[in-house]
PAKEGU-533809 format. One record per atom (N, C-alpha, C, O, CB): x, y, z. Coordinates in steps of 0.2 Angstrom, whole numbers, plus 5000, padded with zeros to 4 digits. Glycine has a CB too. Example, Ala and Ser with C-alpha at 12.3 -4.5 7.8 and 13.67 -1.06 7.14 Angstrom:
<nodes>
506649725039
506249785039
506649845039
507149835042
505749785045
506449895035
506849955036
506450005039
506750065040
507049975029
</nodes>
This chain:
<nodes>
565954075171
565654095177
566054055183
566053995182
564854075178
566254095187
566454055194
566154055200
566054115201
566854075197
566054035204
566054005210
566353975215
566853945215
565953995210
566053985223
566453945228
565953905231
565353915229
566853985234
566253865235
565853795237
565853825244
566253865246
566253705236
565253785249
565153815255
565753785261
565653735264
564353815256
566153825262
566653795268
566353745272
565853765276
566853855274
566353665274
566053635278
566153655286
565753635290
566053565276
566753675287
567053695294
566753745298
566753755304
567753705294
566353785291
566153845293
565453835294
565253865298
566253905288
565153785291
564153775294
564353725299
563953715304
563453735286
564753685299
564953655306
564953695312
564853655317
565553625305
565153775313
565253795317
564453815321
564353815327
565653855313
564053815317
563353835317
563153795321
562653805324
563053835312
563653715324
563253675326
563753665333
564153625334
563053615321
563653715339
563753715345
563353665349
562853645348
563753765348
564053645355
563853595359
563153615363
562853565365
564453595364
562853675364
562253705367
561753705363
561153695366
562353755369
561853705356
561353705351
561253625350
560653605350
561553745344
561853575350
561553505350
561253465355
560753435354
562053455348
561453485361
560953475367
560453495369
560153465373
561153485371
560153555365
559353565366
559053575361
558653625359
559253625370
559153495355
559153475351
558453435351
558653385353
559653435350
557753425350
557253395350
557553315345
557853315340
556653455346
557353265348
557253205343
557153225336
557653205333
556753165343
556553265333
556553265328
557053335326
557153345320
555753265326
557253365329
557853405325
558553345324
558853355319
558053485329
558753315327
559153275327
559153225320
559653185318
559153255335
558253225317
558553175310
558253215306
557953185302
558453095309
558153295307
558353325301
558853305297
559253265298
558653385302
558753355291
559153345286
559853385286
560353365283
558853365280
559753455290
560453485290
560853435297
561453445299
560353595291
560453405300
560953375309
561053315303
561553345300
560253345321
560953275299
561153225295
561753225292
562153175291
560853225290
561853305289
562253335284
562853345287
563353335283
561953385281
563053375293
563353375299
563553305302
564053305305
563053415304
563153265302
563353195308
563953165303
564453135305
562453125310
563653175294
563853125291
564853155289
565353115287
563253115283
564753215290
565353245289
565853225296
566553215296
565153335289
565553225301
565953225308
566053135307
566653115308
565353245317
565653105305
565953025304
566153015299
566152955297
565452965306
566453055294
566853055290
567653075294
568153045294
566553105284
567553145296
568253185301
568453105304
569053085303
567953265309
567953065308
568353025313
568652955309
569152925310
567753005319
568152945304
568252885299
569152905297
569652865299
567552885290
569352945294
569952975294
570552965296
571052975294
569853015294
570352945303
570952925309
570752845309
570952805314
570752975319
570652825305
570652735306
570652695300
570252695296
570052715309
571152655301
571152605296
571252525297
571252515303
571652615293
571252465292
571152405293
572252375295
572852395294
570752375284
572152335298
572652295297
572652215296
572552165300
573052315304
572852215289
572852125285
573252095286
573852115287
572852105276
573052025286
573551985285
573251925283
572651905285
573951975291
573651885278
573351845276
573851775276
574451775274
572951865270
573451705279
574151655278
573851595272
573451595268
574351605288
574251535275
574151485269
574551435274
575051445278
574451505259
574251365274
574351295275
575251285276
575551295271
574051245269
575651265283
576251265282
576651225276
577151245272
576551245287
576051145275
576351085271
575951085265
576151045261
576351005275
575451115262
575351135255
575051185253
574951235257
575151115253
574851195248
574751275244
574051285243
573751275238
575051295235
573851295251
573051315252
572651355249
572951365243
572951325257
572251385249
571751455247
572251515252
572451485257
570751435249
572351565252
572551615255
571951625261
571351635259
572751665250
572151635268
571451655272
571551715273
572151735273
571351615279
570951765274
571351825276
571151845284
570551825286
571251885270
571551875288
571151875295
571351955297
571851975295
571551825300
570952005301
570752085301
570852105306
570652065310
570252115299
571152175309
570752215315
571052275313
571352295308
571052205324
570752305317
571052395314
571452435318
571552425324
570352435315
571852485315
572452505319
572252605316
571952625311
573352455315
572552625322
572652695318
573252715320
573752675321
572252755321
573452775320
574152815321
574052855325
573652895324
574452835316
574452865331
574552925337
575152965336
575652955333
574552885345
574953025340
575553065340
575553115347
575153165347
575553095331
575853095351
576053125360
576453175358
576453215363
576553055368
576953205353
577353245353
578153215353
578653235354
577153295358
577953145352
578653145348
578753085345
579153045346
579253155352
578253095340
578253055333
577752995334
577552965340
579053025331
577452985327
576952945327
577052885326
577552855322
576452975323
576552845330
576552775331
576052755329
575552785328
576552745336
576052685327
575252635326
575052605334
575452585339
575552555319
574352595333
574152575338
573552515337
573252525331
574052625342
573352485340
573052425339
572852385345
573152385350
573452395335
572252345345
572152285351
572852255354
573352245350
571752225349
572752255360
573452185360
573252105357
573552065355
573752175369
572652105358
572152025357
572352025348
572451965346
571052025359
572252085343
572352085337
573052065337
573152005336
572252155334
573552105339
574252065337
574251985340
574551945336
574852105342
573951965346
573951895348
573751855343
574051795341
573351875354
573251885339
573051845334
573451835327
573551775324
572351865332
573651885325
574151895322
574851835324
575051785320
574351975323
574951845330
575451785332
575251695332
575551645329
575351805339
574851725335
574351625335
574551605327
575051575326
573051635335
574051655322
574251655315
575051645312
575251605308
573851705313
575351685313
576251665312
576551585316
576851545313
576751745316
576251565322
576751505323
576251445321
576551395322
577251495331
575651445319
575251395316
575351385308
575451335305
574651415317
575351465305
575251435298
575851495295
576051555298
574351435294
576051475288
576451535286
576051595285
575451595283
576951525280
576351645286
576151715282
576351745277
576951775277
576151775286
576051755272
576151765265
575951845264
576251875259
575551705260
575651875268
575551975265
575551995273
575251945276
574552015259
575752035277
575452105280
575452155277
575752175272
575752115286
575152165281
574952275278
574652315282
574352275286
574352285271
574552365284
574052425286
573852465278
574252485273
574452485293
573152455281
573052485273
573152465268
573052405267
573052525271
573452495262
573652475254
574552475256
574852475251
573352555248
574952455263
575552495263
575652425266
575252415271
575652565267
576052395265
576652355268
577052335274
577652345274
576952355266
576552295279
576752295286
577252265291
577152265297
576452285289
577952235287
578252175288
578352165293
578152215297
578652155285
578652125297
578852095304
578652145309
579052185311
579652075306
578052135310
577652175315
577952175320
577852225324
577052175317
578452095323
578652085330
579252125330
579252165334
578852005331
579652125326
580252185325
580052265325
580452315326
580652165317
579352275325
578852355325
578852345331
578352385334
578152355321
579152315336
578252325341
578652365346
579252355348
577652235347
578352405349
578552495356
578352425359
578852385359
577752615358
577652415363
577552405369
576952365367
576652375361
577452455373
576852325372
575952285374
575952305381
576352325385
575952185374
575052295382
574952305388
574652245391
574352245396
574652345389
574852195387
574452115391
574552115399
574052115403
575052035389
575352115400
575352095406
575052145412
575152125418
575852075407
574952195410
574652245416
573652265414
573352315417
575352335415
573252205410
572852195409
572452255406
571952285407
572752165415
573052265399
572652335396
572852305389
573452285387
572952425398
572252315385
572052265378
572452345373
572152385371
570752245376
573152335373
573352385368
574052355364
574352305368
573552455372
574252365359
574652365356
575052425352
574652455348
574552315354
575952445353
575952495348
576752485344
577152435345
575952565353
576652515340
576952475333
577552535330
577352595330
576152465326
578152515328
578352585326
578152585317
578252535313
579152585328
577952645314
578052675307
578352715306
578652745311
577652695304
578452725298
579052795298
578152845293
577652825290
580052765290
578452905295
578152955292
578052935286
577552965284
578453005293
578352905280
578152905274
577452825275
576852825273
579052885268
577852795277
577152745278
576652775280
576152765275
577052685282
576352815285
575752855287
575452885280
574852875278
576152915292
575852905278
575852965274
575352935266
574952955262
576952995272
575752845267
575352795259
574952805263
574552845261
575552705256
574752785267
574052765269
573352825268
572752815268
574252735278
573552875268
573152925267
572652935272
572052965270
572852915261
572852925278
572552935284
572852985288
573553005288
572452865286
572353035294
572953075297
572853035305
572552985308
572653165297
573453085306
573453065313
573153085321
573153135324
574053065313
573053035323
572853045330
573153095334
573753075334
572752995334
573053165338
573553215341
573353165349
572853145352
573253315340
573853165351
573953145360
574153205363
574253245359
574553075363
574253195370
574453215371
575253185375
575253125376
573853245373
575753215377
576353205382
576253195391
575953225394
576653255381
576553165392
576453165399
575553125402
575253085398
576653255402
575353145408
574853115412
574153145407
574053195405
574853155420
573753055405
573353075401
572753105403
572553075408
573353045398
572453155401
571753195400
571253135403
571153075401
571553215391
570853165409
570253125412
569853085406
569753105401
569853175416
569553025408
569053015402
568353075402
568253115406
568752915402
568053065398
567153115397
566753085401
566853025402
566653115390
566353115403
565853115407
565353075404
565053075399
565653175409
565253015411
564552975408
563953015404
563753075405
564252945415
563652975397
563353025396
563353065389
562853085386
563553045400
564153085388
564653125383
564653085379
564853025380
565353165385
564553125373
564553075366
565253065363
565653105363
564153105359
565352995361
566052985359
566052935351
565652895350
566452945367
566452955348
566452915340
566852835341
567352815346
567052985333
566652795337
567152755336
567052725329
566452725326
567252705340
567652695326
567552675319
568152595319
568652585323
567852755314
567952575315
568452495314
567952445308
567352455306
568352435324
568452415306
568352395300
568152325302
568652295304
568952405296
567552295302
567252205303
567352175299
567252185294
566552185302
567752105300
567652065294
567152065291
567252085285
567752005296
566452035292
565852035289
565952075284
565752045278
565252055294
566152135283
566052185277
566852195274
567152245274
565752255280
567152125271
567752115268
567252075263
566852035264
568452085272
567652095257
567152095250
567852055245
568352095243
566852205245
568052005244
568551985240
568152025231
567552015229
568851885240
568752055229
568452075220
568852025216
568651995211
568852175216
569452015220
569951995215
570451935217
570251895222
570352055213
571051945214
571451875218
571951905225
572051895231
572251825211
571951975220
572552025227
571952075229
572252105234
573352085223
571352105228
571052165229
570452135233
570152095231
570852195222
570352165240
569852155244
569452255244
569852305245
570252105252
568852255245
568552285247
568452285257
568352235260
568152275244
568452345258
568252345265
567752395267
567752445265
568752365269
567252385272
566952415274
567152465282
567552445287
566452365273
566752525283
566752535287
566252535293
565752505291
566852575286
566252535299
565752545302
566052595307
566652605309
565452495305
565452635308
565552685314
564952705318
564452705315
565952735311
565052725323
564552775325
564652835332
565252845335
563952715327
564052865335
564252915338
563652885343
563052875342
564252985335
564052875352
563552855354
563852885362
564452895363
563252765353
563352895366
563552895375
563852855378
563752795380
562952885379
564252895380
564752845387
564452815390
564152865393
565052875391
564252755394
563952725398
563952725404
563452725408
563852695397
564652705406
565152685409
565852695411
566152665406
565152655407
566152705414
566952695414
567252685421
567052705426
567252755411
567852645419
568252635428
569052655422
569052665416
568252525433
569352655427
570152675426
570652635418
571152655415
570552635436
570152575419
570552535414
569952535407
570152525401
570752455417
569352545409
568852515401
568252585402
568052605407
568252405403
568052605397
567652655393
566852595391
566952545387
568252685385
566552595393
565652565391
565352605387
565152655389
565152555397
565152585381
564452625379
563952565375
564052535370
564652695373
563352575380
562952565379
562552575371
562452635370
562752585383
562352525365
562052535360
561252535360
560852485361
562352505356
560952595360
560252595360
559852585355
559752635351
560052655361
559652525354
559152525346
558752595346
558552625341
558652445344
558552605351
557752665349
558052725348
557652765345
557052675354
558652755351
558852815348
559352815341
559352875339
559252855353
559552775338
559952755331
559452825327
558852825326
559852655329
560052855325
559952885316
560352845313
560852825315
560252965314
560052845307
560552825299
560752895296
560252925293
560052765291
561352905298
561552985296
561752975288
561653025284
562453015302
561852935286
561952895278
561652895275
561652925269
562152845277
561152845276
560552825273
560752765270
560652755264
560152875269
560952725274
561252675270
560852605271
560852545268
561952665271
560552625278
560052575282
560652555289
561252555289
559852495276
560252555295
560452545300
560752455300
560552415296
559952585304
561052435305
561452365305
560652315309
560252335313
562452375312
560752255307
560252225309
560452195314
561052185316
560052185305
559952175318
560152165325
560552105326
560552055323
559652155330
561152115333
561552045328
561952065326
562452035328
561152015321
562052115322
562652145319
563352105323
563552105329
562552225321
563652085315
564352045319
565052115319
565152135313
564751955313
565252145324
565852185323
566452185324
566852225326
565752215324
566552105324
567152065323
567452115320
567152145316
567251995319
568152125321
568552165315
568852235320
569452255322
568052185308
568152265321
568452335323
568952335330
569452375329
567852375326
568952305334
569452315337
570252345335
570552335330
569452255339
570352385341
571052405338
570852505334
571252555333
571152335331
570052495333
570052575331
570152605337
570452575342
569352595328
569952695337
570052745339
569352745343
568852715340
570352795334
569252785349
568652805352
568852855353
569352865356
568452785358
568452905351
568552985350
568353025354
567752995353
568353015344
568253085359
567753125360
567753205353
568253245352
567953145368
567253205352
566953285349
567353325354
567253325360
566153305349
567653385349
567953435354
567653505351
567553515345
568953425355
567553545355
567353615350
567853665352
567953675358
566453655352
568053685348
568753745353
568653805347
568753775341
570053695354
568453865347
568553915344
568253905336
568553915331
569153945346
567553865338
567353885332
567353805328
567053795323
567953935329
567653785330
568053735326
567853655330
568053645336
568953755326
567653615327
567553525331
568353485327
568453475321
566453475328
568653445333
569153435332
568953365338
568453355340
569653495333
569453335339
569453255342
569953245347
570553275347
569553185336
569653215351
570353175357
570253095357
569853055355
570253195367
570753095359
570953005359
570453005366
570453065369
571952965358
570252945368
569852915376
569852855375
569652835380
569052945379
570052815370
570252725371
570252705365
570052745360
569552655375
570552635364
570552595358
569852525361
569652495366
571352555357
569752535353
569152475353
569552425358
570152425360
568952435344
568952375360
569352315364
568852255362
569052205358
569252325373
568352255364
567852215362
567052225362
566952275365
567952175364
566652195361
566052205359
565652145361
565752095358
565952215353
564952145367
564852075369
564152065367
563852105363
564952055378
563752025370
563052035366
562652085370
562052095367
562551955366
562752125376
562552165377
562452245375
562152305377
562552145380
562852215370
562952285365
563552335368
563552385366
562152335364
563952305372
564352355375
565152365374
565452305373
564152345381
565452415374
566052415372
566652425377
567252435375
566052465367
</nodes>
């Protein structure tokens, strides 16, 4: 006996931007708005990965420390780049002329002399970015895709309001297994723009509208999300049928007022 499995792109279709907005609370933690959310923060989880590094004492043979932010890959139309915080590379830095560095990496893939990688910072003109060159086969280990940009003058940000994804990897949720093998966690979520000026993207986190699209249990308050910096901020796009993503910022930081 054969069968086919149900196209997810195709019940995804079912879920227009007009049908999510005249969404009741309680349809929104349904079981099929669940089944859909957990799929869309999977699509976005996809465009983001960790960037390790781990050092050790210059004058003896310490325990290995390891230190995180997260990085993705862009692509404007002529060829793809890593991108990241610029404060993540700072730290990266700090860390190289204090102590030696014994591994970099993005993901499972080998990140040597990031200073010999680097396109551009935006320190001095007061924009938290960094970009990195890769070759297509590194992209390719890592098993992640890539962010589409656009060329030339970039796309207005979304309207206060307009829901936007983000995803980044926390320290807090780095699991050592082994002597070389760490686990990593994700975090992500889908929340309202709050805010925006020319240089920074705000979104406000609302404890009382939070779904657990997972069920894995929601983050306790408090929640440390050290690490993510350096992910991707996404908007949901719907074009013919189909939900697809744009880039609108990199993580920057996270203060106690829950804001990004």
């Amino acid at each position: 006996m054969t069968g086919t499995l149900p196209d997810p792109a195709a019940s995804d279709a079912e879920f227009t931007p007009e049908r999510l907005n005249a969404m009741s609370m309680d349809e929104r933690v349904s079981e099929p708005m669940r089944v859909f959310s957990s799929r869309r923060h999977d699509d976005g989880a996809a465009h983001v990965t960790w960037w390790l590094w781990r050092t050790q004492e210059r004058d003896r043979l310490t325990p290995l420390k390891p230190s995180q932010g997260s990085v993705f890959f862009l692509d404007c139309g002529r060829g793809a780049f890593a991108v990241t915080a610029d404060h993540v590379y700072d730290g990266f830095l700090e860390d190289r002329d204090e102590h030696r560095i014994r591994s970099c990496q993005i993901g499972n893939v080998a990140f040597d002399d990031p200073e010999d990688r680097l396109i551009a910072r935006g320190k001095h003109l007061g924009i938290d970015i960094a970009t990195f060159r890769v070759t297509p086969e590194e992209i390719a280990a890592t098993g992640k895709r890539i962010v589409e940009g656009t060329d030339g003058a970039w796309p207005a940000p979304p309207n206060d309001g307009e829901a936007v994804f983000f995803g980044g990897f926390p320290g807090g949720e780095r699991i050592p297994l082994a002597a070389h093998e760490i686990s990593f966690g994700l975090h992500s979520a889908m929340v309202p723009l709050t805010s925006h000026t020319d240089y920074q993207l705000c979104c406000q986190l609302d404890r009382d509208s939070r779904v657990d699209v997972r069920g894995l249990g929601l983050p306790a308050e408090g929640y440390d999300l050290g690490g993510v910096s350096g992910g991707p901020m996404l908007q949901p796009v719907y074009r013919d049928g189909i939900w697809g993503w744009r880039l609108v910022g990199v993580l920057s930081e996270a203060v106690a007022a829950g804001q990004f």
